[in-house]
Backbone as JSON Lines, residues from 0, in Angstrom:
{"i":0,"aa":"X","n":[-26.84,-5.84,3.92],"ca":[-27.72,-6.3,2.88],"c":[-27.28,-7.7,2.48]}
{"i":1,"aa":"X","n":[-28.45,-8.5,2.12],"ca":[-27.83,-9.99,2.12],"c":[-27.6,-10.19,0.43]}
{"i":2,"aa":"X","n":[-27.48,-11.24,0.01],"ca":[-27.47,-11.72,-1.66],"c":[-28.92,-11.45,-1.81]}
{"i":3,"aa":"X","n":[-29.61,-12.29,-1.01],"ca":[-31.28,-12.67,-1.16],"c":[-31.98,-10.76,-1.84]}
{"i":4,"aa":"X","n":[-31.35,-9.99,-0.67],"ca":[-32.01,-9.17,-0.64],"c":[-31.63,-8.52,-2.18]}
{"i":5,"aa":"X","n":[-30.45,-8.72,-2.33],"ca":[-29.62,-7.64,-3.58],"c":[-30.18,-8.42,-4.91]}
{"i":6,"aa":"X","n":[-30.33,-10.12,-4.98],"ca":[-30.86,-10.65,-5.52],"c":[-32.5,-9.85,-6.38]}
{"i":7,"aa":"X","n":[-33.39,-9.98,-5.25],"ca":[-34.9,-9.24,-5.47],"c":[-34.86,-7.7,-6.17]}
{"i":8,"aa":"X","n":[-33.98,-7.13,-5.54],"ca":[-33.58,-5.57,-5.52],"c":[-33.41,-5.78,-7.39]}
{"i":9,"aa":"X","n":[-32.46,-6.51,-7.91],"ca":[-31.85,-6.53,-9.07],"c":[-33.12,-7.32,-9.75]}
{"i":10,"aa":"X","n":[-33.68,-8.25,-9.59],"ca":[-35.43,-8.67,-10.29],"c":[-36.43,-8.3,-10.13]}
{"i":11,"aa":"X","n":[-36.18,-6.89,-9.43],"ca":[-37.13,-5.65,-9.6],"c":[-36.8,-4.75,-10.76]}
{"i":12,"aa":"X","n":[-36.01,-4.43,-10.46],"ca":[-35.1,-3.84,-11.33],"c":[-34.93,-3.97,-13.01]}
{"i":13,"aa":"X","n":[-34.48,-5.38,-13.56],"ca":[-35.05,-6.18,-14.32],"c":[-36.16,-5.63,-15.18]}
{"i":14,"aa":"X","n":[-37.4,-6.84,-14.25],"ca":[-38.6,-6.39,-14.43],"c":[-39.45,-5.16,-14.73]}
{"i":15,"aa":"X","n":[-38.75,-3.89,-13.96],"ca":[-39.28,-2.91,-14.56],"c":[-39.26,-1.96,-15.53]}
{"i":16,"aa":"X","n":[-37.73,-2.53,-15.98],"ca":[-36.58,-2.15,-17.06],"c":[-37.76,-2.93,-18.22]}
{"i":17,"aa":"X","n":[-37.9,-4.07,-18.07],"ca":[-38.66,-5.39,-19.19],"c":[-39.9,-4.11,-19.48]}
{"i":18,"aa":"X","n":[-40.92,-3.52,-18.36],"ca":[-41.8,-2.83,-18.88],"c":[-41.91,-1.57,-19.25]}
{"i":19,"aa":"X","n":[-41.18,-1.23,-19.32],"ca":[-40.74,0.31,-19.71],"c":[-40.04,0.03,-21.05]}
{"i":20,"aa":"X","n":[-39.69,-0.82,-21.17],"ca":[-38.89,-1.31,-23.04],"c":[-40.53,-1.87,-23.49]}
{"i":21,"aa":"X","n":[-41.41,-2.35,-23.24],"ca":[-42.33,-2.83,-24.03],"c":[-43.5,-1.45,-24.08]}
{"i":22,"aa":"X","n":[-43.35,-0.17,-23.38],"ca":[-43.97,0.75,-23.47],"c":[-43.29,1.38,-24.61]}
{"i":23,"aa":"X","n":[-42.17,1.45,-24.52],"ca":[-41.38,2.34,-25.38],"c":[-41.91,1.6,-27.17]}
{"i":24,"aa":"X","n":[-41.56,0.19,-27.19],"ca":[-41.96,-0.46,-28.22],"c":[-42.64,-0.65,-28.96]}
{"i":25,"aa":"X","n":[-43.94,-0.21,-27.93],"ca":[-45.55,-0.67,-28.33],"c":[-45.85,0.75,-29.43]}
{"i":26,"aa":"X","n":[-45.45,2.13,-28.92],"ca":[-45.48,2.79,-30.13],"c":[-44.55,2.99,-31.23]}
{"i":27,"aa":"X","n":[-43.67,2.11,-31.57],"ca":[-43.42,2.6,-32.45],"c":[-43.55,2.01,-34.09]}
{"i":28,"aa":"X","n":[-44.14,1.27,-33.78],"ca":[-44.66,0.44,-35.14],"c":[-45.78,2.1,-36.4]}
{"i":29,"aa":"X","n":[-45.75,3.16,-35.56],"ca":[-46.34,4.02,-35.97],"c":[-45.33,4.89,-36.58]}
{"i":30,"aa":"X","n":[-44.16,4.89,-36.44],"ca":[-43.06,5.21,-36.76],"c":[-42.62,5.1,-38.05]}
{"i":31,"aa":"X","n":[-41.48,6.32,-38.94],"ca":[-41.06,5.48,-40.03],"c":[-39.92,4.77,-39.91]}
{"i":32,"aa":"X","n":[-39.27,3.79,-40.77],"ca":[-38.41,2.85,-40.45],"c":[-37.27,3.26,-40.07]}
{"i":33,"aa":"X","n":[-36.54,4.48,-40.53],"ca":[-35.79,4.93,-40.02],"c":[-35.21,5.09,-38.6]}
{"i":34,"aa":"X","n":[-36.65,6.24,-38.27],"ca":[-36.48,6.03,-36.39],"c":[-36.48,4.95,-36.03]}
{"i":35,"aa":"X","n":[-37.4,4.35,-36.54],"ca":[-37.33,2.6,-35.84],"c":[-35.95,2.07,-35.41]}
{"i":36,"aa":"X","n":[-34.9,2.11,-36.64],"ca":[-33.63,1.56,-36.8],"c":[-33.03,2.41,-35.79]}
{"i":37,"aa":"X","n":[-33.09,3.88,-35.75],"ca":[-32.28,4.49,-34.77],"c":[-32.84,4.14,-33.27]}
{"i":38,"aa":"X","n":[-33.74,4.01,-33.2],"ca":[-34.25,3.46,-31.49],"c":[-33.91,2.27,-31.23]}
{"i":39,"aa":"X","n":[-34.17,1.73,-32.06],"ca":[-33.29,-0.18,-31.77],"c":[-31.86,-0.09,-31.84]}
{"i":40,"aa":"X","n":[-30.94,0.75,-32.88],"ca":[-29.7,1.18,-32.27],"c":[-29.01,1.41,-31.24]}
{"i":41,"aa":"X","n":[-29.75,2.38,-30.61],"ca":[-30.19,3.32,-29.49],"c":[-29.64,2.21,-28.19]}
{"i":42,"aa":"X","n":[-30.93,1.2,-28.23],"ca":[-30.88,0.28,-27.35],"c":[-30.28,-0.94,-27.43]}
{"i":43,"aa":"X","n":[-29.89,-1.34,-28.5],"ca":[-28.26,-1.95,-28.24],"c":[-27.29,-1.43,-27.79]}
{"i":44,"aa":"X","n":[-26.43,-0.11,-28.06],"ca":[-26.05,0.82,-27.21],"c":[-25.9,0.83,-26.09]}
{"i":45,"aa":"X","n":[-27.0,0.96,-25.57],"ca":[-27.36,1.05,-24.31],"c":[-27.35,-0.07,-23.3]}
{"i":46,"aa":"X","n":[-27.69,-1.36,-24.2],"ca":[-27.42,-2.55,-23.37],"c":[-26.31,-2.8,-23.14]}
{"i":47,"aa":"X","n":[-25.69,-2.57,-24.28],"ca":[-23.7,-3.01,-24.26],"c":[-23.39,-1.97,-23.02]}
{"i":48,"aa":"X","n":[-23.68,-0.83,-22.89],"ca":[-23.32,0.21,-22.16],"c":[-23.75,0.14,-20.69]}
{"i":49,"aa":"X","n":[-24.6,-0.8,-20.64],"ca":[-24.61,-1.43,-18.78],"c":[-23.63,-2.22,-18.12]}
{"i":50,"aa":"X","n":[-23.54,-1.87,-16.86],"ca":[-21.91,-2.3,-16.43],"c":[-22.84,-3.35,-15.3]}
{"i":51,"aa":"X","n":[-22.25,-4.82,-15.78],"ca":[-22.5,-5.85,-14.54],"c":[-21.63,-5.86,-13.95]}
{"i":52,"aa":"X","n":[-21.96,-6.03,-12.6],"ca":[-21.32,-6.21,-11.51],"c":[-20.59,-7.2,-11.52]}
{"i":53,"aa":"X","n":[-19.3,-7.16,-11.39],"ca":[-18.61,-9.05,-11.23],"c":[-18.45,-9.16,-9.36]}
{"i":54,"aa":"X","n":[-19.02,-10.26,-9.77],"ca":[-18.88,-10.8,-7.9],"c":[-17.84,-11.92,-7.7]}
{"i":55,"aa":"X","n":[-16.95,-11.2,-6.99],"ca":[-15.54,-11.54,-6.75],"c":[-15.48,-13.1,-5.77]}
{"i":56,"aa":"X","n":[-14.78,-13.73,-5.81],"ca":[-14.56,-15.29,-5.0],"c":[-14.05,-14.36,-3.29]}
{"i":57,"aa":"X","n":[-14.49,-13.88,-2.93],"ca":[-14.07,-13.69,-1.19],"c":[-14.78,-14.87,0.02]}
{"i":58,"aa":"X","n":[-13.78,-15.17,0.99],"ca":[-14.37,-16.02,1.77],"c":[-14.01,-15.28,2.72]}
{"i":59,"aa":"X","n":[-15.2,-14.92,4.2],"ca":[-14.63,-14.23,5.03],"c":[-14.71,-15.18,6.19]}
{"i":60,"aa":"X","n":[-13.7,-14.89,6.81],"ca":[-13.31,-16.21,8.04],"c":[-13.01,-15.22,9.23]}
{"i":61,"aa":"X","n":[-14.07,-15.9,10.66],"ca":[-13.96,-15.57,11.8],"c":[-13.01,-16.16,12.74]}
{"i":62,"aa":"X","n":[-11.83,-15.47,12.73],"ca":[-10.62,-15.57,13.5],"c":[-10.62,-15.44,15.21]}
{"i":63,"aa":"X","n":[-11.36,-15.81,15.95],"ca":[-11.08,-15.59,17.77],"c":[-11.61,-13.71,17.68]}
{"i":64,"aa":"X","n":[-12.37,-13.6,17.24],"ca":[-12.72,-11.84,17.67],"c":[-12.21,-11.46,16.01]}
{"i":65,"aa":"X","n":[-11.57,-11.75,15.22],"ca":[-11.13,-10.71,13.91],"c":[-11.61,-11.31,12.99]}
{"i":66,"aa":"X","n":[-12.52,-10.67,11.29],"ca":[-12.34,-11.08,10.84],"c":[-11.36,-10.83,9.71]}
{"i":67,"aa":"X","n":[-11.46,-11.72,8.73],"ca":[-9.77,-11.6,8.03],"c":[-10.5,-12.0,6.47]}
{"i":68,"aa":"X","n":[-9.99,-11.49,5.1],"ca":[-10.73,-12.02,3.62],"c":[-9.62,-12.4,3.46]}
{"i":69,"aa":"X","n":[-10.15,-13.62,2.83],"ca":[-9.14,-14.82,2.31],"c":[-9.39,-15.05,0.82]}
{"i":70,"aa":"X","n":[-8.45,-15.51,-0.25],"ca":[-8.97,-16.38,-1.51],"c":[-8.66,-17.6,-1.52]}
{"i":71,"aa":"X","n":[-9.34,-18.26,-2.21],"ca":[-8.92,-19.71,-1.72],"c":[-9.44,-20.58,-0.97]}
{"i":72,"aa":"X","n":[-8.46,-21.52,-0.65],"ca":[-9.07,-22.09,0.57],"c":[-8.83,-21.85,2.01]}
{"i":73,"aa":"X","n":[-7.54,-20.85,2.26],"ca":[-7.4,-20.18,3.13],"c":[-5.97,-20.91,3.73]}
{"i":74,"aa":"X","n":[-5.72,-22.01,3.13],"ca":[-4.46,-22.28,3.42],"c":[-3.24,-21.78,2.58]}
{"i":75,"aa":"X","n":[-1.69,-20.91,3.59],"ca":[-0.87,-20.51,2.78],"c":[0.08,-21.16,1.82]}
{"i":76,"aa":"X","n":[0.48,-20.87,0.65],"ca":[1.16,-22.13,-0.05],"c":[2.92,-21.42,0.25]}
{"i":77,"aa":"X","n":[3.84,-22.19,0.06],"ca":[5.08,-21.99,-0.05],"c":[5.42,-20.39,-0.29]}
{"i":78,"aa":"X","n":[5.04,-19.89,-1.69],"ca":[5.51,-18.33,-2.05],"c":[4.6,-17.36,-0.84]}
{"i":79,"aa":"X","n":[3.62,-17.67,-0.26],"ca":[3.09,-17.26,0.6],"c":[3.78,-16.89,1.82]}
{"i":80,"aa":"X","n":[4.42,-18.13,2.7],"ca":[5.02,-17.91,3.2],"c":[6.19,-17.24,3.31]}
{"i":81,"aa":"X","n":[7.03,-17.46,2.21],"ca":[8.04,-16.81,2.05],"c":[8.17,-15.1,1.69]}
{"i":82,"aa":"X","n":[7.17,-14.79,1.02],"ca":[6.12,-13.4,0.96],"c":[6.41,-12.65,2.38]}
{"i":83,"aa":"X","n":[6.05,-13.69,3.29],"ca":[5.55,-13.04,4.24],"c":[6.75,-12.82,5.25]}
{"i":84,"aa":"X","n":[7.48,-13.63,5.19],"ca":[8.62,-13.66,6.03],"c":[10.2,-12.55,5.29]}
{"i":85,"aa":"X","n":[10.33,-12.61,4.11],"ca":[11.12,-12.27,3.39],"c":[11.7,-10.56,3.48]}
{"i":86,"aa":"X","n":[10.44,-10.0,4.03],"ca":[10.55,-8.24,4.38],"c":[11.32,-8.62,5.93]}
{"i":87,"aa":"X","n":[10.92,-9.55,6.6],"ca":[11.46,-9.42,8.25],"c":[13.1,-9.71,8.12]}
{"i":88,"aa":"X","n":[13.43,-10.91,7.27],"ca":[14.75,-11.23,7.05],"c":[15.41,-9.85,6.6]}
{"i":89,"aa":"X","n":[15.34,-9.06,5.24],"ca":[15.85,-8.13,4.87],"c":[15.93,-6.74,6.3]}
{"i":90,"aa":"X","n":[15.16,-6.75,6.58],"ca":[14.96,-5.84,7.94],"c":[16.13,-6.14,9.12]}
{"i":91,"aa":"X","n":[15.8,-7.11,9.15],"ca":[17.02,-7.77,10.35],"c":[18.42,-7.22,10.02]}
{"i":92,"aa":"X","n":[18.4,-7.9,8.48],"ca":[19.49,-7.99,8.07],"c":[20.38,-6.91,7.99]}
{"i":93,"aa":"X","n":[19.64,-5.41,7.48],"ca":[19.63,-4.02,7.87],"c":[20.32,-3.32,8.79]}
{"i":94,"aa":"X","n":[19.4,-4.14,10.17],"ca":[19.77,-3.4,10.85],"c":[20.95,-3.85,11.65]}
{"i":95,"aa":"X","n":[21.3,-4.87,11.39],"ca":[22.71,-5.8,11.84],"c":[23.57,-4.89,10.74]}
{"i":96,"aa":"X","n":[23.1,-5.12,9.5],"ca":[24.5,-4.21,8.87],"c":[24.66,-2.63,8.94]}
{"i":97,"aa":"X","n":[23.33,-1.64,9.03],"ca":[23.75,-0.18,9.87],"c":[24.45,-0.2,11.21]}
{"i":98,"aa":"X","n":[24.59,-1.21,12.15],"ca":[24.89,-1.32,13.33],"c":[26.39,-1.84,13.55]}
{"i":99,"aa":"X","n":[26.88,-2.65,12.3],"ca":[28.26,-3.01,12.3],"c":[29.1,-1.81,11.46]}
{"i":100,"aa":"X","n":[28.19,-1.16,10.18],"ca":[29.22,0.14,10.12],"c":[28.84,1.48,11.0]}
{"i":101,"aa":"X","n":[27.87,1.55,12.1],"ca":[28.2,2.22,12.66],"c":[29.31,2.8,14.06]}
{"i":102,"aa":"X","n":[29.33,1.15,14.18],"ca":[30.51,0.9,15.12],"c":[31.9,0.78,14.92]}
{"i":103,"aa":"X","n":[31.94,0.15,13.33],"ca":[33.54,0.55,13.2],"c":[33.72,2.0,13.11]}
{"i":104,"aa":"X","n":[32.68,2.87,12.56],"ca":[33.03,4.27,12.42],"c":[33.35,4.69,13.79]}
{"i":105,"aa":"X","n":[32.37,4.43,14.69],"ca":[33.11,5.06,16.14],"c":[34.43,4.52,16.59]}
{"i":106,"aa":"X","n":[34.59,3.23,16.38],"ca":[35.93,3.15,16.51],"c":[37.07,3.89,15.87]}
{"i":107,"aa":"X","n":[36.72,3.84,14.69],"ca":[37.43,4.61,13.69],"c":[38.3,6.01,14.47]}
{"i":108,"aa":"X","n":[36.57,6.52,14.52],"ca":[36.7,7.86,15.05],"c":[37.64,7.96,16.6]}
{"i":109,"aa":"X","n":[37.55,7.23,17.09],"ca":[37.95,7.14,18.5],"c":[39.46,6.42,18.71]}
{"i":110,"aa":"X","n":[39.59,5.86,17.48],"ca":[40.97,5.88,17.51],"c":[41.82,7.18,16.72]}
{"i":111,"aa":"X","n":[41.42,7.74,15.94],"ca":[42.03,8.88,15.29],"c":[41.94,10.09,16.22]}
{"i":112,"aa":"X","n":[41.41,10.41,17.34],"ca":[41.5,10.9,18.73],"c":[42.48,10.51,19.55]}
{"i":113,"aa":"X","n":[42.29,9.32,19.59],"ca":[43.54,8.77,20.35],"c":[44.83,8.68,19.56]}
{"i":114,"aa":"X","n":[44.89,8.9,18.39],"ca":[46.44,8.81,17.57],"c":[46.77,10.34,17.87]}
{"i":115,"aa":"X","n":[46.0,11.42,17.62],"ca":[46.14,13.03,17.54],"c":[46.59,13.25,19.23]}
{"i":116,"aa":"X","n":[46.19,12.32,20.57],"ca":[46.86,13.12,21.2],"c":[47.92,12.71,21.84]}
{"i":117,"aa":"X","n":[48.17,11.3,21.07],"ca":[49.57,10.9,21.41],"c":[50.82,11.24,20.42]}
{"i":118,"aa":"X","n":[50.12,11.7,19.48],"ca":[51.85,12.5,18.45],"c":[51.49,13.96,18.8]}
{"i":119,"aa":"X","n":[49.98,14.53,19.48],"ca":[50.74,15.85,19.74],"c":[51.94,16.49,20.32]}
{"i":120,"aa":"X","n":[52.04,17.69,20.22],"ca":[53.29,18.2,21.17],"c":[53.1,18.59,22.5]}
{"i":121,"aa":"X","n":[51.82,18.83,22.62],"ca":[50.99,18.86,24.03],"c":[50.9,17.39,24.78]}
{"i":122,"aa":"X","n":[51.42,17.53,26.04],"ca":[50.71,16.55,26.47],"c":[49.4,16.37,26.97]}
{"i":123,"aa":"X","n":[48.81,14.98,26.87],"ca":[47.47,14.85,27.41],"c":[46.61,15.37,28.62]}
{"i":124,"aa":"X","n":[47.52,15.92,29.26],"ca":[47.32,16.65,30.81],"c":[46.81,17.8,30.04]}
{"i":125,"aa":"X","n":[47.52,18.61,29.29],"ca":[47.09,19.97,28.77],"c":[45.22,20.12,28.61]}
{"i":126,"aa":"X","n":[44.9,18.8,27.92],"ca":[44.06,19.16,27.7],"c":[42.66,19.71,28.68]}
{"i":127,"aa":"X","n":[43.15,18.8,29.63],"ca":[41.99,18.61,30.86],"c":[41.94,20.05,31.66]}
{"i":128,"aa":"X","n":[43.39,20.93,31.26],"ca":[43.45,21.96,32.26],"c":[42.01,22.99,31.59]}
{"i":129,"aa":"X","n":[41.59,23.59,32.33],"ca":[40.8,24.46,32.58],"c":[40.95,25.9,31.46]}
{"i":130,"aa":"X","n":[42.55,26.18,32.03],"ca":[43.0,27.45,31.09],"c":[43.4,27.1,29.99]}
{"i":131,"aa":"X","n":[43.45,25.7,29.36],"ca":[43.81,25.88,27.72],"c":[42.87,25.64,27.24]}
{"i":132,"aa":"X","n":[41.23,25.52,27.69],"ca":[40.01,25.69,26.67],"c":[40.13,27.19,27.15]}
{"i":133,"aa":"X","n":[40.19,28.01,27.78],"ca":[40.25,29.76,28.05],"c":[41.37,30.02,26.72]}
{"i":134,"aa":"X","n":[42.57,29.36,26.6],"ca":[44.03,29.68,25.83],"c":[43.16,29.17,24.19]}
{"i":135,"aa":"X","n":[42.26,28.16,24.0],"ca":[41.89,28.33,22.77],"c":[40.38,28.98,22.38]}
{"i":136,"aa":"X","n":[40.25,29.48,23.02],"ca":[39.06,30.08,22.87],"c":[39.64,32.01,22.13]}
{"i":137,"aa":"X","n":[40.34,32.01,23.31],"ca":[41.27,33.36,22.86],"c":[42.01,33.38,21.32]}
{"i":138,"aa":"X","n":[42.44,32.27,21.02],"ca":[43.09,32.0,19.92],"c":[42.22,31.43,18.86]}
{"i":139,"aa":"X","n":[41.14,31.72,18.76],"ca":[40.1,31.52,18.01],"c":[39.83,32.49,17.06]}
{"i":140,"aa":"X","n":[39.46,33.71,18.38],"ca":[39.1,35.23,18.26],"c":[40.11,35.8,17.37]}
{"i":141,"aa":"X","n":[41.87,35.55,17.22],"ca":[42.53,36.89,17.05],"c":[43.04,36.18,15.58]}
């Protein structure tokens, strides 16, 4: 639907509103003053109580195949940019710092493995044998 069209649509509209208030009007001069006052009430009321439409500043701009709503003039200003970039920095930044404490933790971890089986009393051979995961498995149970 264009303006033009929504334009006419709404000075129909109008217009027929205009003759239906001068029908309503035309009788009531037969009226006593009272009603009078309450029908002209009525329709102040009622006018305050119509909701205009506000028509918003949108410019829509054809991008290579997309279009995109802009305000303005469509050029970004400084906080704009930085708006826009400011979630990617924090993101980065994220994931560089989950990634540096997740690696000292494996180190961590992988050295406190390696401290446990060099002060054990077992040596490191033990572990690889076959029968001392059988020897702790048994010693689990009892």
């Amino acid at each position: 639907m264009t303006s033009t069209d929504h334009l006419r649509k709404q000075d129909l509209a109008d217009q027929f509103g205009r003759s239906v208030a001068a029908r309503l009007s035309a009788g009531t001069s037969a009226l006593p003053y009272e009603a009078r006052e309450r029908l002209r009430a009525a329709r102040v009321r009622a006018l305050q109580a119509r909701k205009i439409p506000a028509v918003a500043p949108v410019i829509v701009r054809n991008g290579g195949g997309s279009a995109a709503l802009a305000l303005g003039d469509g050029r970004p200003g400084l906080f704009t940019r930085i708006a826009s970039v400011l979630p990617l920095v924090v993101l980065a930044a994220g994931l560089v710092a989950i990634h540096s404490v997740q690696s000292d933790q494996r180190a961590s971890e992988l050295a406190e493995v390696d401290a446990a089986l060099l002060t054990d009393d077992l040596p490191p051979a033990a572990y690889a044998d076959p029968g001392f995961v059988q020897f702790l498995k048994q010693s689990g149970r009892e």
